[in-house]
Every structure is written in C-alpha cells, then in structure tokens.
PQR file with spaces between the fields and no chain letter, atoms N, CA, C, O and H, PARSE charges and radii, in Angstrom:
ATOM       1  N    UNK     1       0.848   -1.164    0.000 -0.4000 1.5000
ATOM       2  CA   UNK     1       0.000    0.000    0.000 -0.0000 2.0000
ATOM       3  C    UNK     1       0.902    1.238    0.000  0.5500 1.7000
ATOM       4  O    UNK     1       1.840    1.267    0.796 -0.5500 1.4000
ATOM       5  N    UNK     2       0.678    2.313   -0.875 -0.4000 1.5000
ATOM       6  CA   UNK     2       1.341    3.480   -0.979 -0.0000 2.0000
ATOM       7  C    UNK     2       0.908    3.846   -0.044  0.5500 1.7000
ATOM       8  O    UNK     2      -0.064    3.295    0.474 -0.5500 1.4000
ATOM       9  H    UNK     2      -0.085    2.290   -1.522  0.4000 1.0000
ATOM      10  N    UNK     3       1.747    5.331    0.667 -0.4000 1.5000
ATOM      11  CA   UNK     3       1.192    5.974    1.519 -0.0000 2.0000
ATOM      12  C    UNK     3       1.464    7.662    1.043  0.5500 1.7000
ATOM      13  O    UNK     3       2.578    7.634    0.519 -0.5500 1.4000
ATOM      14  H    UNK     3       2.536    5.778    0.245  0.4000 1.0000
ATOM      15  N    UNK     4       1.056    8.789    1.007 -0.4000 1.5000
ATOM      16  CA   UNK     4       1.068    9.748    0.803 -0.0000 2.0000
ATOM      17  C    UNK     4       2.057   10.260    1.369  0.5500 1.7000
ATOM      18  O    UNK     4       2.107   10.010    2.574 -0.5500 1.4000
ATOM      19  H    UNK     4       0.151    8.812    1.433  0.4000 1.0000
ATOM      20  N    UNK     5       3.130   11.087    0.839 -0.4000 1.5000
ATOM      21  CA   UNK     5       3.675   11.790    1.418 -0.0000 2.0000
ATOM      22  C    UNK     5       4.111   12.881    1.476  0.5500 1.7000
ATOM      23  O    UNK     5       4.794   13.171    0.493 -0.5500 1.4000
ATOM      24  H    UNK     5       3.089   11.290   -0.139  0.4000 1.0000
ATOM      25  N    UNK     6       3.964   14.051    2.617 -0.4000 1.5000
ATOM      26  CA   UNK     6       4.654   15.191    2.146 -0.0000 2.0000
ATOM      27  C    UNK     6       5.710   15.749    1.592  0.5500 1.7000
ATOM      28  O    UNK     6       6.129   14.833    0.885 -0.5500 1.4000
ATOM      29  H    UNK     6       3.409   13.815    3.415  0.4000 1.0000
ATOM      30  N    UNK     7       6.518   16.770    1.422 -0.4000 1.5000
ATOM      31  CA   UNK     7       7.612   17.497    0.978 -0.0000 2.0000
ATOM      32  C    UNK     7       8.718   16.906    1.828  0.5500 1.7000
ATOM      33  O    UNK     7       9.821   17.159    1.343 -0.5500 1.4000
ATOM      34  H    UNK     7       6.177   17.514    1.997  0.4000 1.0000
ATOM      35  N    UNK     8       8.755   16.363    2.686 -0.4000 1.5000
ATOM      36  CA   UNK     8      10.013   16.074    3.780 -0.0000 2.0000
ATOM      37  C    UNK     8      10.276   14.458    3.736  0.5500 1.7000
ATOM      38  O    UNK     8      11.294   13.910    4.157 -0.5500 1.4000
ATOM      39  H    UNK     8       7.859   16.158    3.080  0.4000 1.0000
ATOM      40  N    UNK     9       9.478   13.999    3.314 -0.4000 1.5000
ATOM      41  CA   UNK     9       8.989   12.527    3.284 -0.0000 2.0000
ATOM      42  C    UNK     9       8.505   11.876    4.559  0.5500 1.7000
ATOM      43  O    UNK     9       8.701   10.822    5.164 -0.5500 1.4000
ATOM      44  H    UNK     9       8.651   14.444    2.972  0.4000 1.0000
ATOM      45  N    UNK    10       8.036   12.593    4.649 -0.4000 1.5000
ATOM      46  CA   UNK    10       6.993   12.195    6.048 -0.0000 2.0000
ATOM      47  C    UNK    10       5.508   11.789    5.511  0.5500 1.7000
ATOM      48  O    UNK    10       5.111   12.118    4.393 -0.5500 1.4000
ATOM      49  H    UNK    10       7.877   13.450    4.158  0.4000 1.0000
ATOM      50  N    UNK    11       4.865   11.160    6.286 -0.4000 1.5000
ATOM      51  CA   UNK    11       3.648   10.840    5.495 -0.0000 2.0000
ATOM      52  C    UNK    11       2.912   11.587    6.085  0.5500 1.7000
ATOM      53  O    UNK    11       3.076   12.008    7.230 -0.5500 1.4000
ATOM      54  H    UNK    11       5.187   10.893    7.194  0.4000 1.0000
ATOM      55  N    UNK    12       1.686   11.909    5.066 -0.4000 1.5000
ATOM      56  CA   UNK    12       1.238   13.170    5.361 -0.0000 2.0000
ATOM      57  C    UNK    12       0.138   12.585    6.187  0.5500 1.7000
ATOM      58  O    UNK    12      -0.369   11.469    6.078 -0.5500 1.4000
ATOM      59  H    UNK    12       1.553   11.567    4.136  0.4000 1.0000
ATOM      60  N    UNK    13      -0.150   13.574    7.063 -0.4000 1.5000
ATOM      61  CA   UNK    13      -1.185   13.932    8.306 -0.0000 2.0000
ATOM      62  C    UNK    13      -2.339   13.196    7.973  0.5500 1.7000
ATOM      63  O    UNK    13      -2.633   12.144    8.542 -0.5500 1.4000
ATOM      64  H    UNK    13       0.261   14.481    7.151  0.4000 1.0000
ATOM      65  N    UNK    14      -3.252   13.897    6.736 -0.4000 1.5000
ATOM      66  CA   UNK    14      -4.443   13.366    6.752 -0.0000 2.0000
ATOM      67  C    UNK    14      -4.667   12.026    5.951  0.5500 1.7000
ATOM      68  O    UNK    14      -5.715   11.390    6.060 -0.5500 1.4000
ATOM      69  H    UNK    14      -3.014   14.751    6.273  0.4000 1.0000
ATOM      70  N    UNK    15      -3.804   11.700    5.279 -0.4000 1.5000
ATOM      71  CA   UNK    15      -3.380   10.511    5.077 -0.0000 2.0000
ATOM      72  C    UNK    15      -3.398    9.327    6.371  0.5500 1.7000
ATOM      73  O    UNK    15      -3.962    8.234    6.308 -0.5500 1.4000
ATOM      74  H    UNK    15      -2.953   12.217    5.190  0.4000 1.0000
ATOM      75  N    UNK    16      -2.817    9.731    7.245 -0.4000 1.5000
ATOM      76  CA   UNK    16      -2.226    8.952    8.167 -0.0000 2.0000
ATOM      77  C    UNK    16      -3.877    8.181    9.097  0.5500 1.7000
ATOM      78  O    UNK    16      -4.267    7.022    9.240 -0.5500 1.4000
ATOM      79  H    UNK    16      -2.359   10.618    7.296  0.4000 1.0000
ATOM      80  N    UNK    17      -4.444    9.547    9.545 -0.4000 1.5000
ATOM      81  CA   UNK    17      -5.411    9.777   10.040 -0.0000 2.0000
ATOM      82  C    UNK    17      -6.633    8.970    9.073  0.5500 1.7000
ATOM      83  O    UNK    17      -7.310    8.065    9.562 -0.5500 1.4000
ATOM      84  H    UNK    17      -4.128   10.488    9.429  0.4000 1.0000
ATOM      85  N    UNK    18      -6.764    9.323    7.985 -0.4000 1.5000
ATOM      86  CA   UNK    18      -7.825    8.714    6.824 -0.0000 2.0000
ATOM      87  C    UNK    18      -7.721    6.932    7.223  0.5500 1.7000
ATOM      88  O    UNK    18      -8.607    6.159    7.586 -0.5500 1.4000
ATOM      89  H    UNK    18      -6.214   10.058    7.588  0.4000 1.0000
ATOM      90  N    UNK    19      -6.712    6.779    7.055 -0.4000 1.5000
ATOM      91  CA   UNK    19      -6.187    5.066    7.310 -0.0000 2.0000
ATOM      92  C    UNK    19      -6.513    4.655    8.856  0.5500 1.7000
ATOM      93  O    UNK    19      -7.241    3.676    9.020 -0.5500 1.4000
ATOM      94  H    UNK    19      -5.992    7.407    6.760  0.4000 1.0000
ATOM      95  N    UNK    20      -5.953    5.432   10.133 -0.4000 1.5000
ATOM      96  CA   UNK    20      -6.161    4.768   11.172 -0.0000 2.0000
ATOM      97  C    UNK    20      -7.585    4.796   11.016  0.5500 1.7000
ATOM      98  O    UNK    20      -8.135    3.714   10.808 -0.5500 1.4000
ATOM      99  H    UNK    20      -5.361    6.227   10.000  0.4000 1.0000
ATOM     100  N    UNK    21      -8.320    5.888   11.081 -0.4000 1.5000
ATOM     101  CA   UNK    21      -9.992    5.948   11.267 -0.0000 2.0000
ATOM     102  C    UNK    21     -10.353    4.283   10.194  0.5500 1.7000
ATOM     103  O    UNK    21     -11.063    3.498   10.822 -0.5500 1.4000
ATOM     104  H    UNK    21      -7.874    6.766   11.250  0.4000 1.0000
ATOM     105  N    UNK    22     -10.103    3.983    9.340 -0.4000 1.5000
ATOM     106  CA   UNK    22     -11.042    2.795    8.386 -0.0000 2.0000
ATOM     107  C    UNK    22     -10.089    2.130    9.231  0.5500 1.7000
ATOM     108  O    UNK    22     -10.565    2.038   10.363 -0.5500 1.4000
ATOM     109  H    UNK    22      -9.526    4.620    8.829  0.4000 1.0000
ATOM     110  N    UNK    23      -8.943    1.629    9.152 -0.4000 1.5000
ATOM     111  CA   UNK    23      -8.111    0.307   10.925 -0.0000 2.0000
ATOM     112  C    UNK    23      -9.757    0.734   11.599  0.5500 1.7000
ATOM     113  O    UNK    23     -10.807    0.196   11.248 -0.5500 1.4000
ATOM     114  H    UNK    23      -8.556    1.703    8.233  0.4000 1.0000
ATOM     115  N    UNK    24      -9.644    1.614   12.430 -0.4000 1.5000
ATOM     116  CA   UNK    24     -10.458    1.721   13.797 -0.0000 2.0000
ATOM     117  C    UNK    24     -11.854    0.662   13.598  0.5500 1.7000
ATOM     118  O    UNK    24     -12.343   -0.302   14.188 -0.5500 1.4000
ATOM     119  H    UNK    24      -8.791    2.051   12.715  0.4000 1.0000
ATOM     120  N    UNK    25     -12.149    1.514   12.360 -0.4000 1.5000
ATOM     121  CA   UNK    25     -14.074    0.846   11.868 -0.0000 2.0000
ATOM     122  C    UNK    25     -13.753   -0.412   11.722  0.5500 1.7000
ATOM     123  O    UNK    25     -14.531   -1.193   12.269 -0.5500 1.4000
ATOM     124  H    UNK    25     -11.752    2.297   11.881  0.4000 1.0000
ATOM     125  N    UNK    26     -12.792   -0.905   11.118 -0.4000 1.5000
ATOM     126  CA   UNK    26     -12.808   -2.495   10.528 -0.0000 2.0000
ATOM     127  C    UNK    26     -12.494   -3.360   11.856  0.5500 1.7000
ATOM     128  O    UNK    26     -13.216   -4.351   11.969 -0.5500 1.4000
ATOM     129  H    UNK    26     -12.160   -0.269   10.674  0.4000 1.0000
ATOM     130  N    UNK    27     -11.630   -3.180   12.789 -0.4000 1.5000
ATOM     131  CA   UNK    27     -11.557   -3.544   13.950 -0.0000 2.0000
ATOM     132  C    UNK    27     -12.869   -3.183   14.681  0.5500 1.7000
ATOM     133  O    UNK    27     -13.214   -4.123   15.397 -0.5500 1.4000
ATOM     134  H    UNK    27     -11.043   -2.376   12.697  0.4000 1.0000
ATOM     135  N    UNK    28     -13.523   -2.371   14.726 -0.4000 1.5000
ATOM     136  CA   UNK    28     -14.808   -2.291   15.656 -0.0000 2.0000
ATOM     137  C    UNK    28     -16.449   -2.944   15.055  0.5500 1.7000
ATOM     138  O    UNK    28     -17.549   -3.012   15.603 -0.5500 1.4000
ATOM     139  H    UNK    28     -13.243   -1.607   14.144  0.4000 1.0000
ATOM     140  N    UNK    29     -15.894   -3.395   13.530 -0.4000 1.5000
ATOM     141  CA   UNK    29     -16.958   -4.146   13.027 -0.0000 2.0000
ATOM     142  C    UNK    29     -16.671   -4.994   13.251  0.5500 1.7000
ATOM     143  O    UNK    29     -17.570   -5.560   13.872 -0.5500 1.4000
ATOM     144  H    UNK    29     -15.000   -3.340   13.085  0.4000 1.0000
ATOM     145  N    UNK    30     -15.543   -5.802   13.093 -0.4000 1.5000
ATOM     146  CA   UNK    30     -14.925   -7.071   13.916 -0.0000 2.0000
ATOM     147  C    UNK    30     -15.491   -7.366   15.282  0.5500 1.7000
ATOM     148  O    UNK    30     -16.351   -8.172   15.637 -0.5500 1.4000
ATOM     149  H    UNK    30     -14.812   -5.342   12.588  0.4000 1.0000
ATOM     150  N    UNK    31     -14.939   -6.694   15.792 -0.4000 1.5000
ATOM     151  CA   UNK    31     -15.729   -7.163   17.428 -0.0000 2.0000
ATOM     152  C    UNK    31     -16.922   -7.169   17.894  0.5500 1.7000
ATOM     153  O    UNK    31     -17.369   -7.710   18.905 -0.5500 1.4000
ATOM     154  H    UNK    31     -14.240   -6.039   15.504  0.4000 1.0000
ATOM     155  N    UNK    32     -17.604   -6.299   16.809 -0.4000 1.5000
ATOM     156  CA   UNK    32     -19.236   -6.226   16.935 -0.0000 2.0000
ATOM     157  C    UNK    32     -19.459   -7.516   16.543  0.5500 1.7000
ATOM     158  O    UNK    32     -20.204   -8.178   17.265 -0.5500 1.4000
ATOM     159  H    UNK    32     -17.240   -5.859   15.988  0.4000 1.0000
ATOM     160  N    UNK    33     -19.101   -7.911   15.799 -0.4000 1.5000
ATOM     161  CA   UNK    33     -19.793   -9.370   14.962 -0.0000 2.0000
ATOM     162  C    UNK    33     -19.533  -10.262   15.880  0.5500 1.7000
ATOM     163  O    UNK    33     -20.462  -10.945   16.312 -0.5500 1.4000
ATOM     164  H    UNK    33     -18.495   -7.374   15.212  0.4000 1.0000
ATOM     165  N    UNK    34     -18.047  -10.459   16.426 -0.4000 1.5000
ATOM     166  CA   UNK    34     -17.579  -11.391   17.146 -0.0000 2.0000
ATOM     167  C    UNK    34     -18.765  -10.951   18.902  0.5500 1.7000
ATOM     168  O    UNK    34     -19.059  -11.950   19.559 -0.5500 1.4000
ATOM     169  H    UNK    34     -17.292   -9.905   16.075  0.4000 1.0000
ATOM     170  N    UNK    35     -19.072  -10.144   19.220 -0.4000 1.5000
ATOM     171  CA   UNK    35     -20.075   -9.945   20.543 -0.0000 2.0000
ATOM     172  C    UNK    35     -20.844  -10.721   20.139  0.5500 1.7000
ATOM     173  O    UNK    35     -20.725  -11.893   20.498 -0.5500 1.4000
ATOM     174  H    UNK    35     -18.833   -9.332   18.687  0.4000 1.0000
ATOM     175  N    UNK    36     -21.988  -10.304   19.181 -0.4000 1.5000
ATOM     176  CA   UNK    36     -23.382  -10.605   18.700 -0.0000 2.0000
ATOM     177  C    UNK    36     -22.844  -12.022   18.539  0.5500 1.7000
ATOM     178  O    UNK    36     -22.957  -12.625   19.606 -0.5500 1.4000
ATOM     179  H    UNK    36     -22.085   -9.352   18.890  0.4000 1.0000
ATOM     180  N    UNK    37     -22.240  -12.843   17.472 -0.4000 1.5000
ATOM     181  CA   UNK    37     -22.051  -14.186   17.447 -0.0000 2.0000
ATOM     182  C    UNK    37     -21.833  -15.299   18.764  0.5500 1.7000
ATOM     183  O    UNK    37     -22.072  -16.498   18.616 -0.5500 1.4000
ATOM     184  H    UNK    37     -22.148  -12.353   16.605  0.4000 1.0000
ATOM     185  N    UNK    38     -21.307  -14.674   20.166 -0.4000 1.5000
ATOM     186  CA   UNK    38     -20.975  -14.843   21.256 -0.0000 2.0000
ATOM     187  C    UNK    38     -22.340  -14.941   22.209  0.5500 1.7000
ATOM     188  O    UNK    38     -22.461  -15.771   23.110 -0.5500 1.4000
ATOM     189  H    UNK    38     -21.112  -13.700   20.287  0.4000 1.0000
ATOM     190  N    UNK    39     -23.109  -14.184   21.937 -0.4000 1.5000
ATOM     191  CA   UNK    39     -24.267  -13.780   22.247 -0.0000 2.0000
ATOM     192  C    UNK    39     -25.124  -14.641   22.095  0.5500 1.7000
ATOM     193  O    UNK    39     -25.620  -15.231   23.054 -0.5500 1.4000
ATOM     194  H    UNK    39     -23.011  -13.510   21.205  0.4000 1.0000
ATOM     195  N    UNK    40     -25.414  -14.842   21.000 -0.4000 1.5000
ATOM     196  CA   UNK    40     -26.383  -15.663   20.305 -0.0000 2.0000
ATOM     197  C    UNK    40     -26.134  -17.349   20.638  0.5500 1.7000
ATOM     198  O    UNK    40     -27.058  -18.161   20.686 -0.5500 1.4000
ATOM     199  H    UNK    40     -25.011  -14.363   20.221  0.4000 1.0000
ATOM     200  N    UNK    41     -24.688  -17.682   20.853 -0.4000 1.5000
ATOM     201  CA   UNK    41     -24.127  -18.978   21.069 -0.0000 2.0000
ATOM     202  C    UNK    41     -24.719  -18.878   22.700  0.5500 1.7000
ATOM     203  O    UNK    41     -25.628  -19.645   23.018 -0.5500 1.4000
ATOM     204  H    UNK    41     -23.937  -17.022   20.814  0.4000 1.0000
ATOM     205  N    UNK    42     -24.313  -18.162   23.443 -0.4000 1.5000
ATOM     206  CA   UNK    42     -24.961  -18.195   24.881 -0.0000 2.0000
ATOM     207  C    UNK    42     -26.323  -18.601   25.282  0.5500 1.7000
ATOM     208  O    UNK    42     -26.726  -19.316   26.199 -0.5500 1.4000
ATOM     209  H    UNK    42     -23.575  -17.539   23.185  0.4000 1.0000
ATOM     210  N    UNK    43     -27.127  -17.719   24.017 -0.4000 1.5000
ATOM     211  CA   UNK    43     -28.651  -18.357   24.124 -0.0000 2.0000
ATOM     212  C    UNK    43     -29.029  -19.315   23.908  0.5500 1.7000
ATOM     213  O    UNK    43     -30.020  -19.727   24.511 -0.5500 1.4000
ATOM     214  H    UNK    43     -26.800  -17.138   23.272  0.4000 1.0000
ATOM     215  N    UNK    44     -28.202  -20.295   22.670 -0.4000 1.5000
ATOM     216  CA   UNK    44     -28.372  -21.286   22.324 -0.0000 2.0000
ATOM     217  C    UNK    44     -28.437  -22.536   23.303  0.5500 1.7000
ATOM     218  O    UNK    44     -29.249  -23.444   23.486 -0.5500 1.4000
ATOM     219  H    UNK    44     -27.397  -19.960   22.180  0.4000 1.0000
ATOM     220  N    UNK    45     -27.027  -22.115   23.934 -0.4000 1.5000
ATOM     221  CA   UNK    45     -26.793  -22.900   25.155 -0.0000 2.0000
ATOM     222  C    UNK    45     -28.002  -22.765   26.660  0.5500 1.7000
ATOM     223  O    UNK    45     -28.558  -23.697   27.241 -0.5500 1.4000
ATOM     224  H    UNK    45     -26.368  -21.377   23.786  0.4000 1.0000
ATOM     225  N    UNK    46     -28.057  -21.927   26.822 -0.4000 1.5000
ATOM     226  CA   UNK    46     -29.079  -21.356   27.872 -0.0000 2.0000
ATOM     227  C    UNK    46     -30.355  -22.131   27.801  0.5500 1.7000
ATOM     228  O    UNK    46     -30.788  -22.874   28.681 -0.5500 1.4000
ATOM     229  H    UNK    46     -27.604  -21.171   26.350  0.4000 1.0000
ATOM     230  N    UNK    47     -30.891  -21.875   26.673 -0.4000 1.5000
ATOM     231  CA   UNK    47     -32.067  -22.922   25.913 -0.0000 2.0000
ATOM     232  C    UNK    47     -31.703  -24.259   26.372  0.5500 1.7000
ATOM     233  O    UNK    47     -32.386  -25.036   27.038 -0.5500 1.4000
ATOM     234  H    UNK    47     -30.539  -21.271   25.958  0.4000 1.0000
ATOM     235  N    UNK    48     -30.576  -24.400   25.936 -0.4000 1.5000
ATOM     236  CA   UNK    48     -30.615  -26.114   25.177 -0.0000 2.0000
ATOM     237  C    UNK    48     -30.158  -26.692   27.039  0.5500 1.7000
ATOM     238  O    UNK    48     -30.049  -27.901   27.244 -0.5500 1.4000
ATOM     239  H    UNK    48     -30.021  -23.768   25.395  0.4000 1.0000
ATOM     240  N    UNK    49     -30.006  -25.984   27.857 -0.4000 1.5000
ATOM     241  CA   UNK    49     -29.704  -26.242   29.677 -0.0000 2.0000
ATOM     242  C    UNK    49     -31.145  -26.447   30.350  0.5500 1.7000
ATOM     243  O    UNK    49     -31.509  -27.126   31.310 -0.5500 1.4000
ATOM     244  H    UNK    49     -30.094  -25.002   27.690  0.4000 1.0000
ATOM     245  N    UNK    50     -31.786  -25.637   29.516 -0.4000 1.5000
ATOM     246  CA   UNK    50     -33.296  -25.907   30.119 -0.0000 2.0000
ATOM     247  C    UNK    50     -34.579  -26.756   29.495  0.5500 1.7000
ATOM     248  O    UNK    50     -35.745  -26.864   29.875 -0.5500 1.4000
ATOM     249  H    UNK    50     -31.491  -25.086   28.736  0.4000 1.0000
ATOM     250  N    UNK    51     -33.794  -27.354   28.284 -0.4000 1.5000
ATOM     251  CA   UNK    51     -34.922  -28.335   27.600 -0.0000 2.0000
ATOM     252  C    UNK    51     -35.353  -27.647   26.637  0.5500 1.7000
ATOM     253  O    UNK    51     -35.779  -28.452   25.810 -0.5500 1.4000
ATOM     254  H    UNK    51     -32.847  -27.267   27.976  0.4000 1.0000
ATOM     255  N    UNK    52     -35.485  -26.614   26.272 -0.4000 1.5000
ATOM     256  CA   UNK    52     -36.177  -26.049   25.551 -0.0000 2.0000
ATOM     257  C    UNK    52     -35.758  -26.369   24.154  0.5500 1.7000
ATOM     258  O    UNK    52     -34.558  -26.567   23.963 -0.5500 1.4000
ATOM     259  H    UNK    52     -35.138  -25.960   26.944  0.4000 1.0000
ATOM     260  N    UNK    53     -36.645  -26.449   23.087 -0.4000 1.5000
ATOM     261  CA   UNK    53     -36.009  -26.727   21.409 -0.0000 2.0000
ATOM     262  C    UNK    53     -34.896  -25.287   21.204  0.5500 1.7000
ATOM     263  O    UNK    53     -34.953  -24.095   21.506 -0.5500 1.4000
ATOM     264  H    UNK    53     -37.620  -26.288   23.242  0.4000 1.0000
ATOM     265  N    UNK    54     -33.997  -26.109   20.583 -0.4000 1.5000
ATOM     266  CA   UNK    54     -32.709  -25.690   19.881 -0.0000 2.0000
ATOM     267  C    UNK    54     -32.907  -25.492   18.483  0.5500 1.7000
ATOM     268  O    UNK    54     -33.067  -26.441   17.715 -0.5500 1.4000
ATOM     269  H    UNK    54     -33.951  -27.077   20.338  0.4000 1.0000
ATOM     270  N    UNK    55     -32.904  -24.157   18.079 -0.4000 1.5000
ATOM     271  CA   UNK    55     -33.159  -24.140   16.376 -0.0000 2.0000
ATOM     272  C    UNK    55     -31.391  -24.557   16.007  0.5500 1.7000
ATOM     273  O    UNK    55     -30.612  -24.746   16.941 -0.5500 1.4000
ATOM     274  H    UNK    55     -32.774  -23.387   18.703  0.4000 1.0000
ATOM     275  N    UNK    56     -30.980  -24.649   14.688 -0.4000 1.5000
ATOM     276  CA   UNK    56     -29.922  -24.945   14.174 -0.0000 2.0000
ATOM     277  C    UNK    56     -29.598  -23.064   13.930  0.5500 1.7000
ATOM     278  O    UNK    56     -30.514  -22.323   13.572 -0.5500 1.4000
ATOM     279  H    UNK    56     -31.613  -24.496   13.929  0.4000 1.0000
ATOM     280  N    UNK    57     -28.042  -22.495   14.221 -0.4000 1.5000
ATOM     281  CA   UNK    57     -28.082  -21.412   13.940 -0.0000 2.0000
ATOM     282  C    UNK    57     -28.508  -20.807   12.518  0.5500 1.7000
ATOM     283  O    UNK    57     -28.028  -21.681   11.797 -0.5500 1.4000
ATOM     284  H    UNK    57     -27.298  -23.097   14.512  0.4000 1.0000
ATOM     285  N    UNK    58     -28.987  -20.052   11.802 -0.4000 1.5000
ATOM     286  CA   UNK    58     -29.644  -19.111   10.891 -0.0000 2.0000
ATOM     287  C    UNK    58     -27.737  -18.839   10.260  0.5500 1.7000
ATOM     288  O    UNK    58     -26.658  -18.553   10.779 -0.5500 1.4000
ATOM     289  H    UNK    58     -29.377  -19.342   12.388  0.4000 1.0000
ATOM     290  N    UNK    59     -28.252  -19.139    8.919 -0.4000 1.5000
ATOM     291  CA   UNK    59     -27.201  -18.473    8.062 -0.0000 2.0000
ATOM     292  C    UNK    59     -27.940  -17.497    6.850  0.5500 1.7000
ATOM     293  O    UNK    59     -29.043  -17.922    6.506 -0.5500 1.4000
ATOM     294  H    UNK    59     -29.129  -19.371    8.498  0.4000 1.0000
ATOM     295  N    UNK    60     -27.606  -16.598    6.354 -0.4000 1.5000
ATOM     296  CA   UNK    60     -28.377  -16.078    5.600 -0.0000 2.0000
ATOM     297  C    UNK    60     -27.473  -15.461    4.351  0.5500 1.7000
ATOM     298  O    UNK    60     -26.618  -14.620    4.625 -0.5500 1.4000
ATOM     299  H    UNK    60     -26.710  -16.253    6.633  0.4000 1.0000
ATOM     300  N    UNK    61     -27.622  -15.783    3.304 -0.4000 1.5000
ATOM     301  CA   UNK    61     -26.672  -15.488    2.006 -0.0000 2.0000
ATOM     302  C    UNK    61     -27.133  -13.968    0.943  0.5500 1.7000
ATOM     303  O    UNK    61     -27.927  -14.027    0.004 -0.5500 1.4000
ATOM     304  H    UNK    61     -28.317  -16.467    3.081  0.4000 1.0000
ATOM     305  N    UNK    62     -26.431  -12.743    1.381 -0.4000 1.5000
ATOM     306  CA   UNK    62     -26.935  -11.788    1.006 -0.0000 2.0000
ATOM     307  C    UNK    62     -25.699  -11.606   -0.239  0.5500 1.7000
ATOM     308  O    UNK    62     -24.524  -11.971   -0.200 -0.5500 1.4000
ATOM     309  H    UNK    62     -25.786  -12.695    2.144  0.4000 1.0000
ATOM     310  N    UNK    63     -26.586  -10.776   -1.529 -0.4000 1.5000
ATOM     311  CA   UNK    63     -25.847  -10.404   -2.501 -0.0000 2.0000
ATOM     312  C    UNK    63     -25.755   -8.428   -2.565  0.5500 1.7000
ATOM     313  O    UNK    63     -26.559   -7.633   -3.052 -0.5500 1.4000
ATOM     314  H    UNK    63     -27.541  -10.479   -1.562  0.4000 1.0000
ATOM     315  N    UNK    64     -25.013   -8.293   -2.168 -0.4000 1.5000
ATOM     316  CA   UNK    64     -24.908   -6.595   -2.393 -0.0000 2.0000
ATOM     317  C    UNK    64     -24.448   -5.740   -3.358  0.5500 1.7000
ATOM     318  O    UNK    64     -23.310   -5.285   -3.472 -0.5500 1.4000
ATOM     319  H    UNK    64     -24.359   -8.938   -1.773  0.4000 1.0000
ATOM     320  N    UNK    65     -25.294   -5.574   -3.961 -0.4000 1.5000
ATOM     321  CA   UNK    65     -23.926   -4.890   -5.436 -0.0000 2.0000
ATOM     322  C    UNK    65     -24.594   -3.494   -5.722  0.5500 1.7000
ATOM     323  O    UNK    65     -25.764   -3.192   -5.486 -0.5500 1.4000
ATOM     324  H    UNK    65     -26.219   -5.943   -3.868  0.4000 1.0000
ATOM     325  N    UNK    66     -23.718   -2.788   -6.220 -0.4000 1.5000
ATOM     326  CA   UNK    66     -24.066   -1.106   -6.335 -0.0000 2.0000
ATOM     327  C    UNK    66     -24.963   -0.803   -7.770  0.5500 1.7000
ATOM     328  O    UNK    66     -25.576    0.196   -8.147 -0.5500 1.4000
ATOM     329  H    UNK    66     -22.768   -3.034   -6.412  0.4000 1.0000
ATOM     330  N    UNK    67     -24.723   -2.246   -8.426 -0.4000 1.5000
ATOM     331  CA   UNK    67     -25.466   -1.816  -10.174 -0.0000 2.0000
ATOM     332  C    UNK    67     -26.659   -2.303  -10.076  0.5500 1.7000
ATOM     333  O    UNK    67     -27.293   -2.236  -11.129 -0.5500 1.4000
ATOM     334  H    UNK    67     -24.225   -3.057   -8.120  0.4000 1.0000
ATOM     335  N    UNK    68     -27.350   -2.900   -8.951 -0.4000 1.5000
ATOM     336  CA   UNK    68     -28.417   -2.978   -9.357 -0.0000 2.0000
ATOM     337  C    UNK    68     -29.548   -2.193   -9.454  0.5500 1.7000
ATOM     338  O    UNK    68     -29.780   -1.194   -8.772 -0.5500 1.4000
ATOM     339  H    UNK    68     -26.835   -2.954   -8.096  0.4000 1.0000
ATOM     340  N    UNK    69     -30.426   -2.789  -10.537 -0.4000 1.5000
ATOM     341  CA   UNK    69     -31.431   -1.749  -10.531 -0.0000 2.0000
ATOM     342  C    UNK    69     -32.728   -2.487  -10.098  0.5500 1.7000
ATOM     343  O    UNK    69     -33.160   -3.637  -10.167 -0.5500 1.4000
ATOM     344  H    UNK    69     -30.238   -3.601  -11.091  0.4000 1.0000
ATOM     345  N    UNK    70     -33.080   -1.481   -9.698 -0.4000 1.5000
ATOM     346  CA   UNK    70     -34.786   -1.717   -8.468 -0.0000 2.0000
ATOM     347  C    UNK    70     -35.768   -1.706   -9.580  0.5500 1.7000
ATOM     348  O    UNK    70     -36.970   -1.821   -9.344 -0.5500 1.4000
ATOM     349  H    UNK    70     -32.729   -0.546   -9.642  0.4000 1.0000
C-alpha cells in the first residue's frame, strides 16, 4: 500500500489519520460481529440447559452490489 507523502517525506497527516480511522471501523466491526455471534451462542446454550427446542443457527446469504437496478 502506498502511503502519501509530504515534501520532507513524512507521510502526510491526513493521510495517516484517513487510514487509522477505516483500521479503527474495521476492527470495531470485527468485534461487533464477534459480541453478537458470542451472544447468540450463549442463548443457544441457555435454551438447550433448560430443555427447551434448539433451532440450528440461521445463516443467511446476502448479494450486495451497487449496479443494481430496483
């Protein structure tokens, strides 16, 4: 990955900053997923301690694309 750099060869500021902020999000979507998935395994278990029916976990196959048209 290139990195931008100023006149001194330092990399430039908002460069630097642009990159940690998307690090930050991609790490904090990470751990969101990894909670909620943690979460959901707990209930499973919780259920399945008290007798109660156990569904099989839910997978769901989404297609996202920017060209489609509605």
């Amino acid at each position: 990955m290139r990195q931008a750099r100023d006149g001194t060869g330092a990399i430039a500021g908002s460069d630097y900053r642009y990159h940690s902020w998307q690090n930050f999000i991609r790490y904090e979507t990470t751990l969101e997923r990894q909670i909620y998935k943690a979460l959901h395994e707990l209930e499973r278990i919780q259920h399945a301690r008290k007798g109660d029916p156990v569904p099989a976990p839910l997978s769901i196959d989404l297609d996202i694309s920017s060209d489609s048209d509605p």
